[in-house]
N, C-alpha and C positions, 0 to 999 in steps of 0.2 A: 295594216295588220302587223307591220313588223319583221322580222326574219327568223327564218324558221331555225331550228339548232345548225341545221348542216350549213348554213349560211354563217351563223356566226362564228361556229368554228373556224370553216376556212379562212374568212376574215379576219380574227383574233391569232391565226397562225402566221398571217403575212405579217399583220401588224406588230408581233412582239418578237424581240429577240430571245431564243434559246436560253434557258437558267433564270429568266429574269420573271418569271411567272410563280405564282404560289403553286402553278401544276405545273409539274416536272416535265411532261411530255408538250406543253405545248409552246411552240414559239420554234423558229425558223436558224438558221446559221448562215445567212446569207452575205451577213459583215466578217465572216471568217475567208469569205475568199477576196483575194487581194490584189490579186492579179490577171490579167485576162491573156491566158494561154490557150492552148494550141488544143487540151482541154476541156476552156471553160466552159463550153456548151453543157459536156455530158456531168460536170462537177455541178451547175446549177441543178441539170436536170437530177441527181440523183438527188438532191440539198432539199429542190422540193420534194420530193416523193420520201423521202426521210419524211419531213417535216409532216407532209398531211397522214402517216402511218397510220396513225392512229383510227386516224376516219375512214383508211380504207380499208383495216384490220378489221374493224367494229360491223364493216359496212355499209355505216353511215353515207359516204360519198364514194362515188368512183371518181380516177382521175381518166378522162379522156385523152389530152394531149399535155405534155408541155413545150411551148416553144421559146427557144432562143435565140434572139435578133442581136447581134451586134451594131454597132454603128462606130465610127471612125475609131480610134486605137483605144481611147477609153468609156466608151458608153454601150449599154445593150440596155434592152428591154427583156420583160418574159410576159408572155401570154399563158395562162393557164387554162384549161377548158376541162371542168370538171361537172361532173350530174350528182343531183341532192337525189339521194333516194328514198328516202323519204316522199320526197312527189313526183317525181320523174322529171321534173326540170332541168335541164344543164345550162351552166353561168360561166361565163368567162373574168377572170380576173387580172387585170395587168400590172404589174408595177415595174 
C-alpha cells in the first residue's frame, strides 16, 4: 500500500539536508554539528525536533521520544519514536 504522508515526511526529513529541498522547511541540520560535546545529546535532540516542527505543528505526527546513544569518542546513534496520526501507529526511526 505504500506510506502514508506522515511516513514519508518523517522520512524525507532524515534523509535531506536543511536548504537543500525545493521546500524550505524540510530537511534536517544534523551535518552542522561537528563535534561531540558534553552537549551533544541535548543539540541532537533539539536538531530533531526543529527538524520534524513542521509535522508536529500541523499535527501531522507526534514526537514520542528521542534517544541519544553514544558510543566510544566518535560515533552515536539516534533512536526516534514518533506516532503517525493520522492512524495511530507509532514507528521508530534510527539513524
Amino acid at each position: 500500500y505504500g506510506m502514508t504522508r506522515a511516513q514519508q515526511y518523517v522520512e524525507l526529513v532524515f534523509i535531506t539536508e536543511a536548504g537543500t529541498s525545493c521546500v524550505p522547511a524540510l530537511g534536517n541540520r544534523l551535518k552542522d554539528i561537528t563535534v561531540i560535546s558534553d552537549s551533544f545529546v541535548q543539540e541532537v535532540q533539539q536538531t530533531i525536533q526543529t527538524a520534524l516542527s513542521e509535522g508536529t505543528s500541523t499535527g501531522l505526527i507526534t514526537i514520542k521520544s528521542i534517544e541519544v546513544v553514544r558510543f566510544g569518542t566518535t560515533g552515536a546513534y539516534i533512536k526516534t519514536l514518533w506516532r503517525d496520526n493520522t492512524t495511530g501507529q507509532e514507528f521508530e526511526k534510527v539513524i
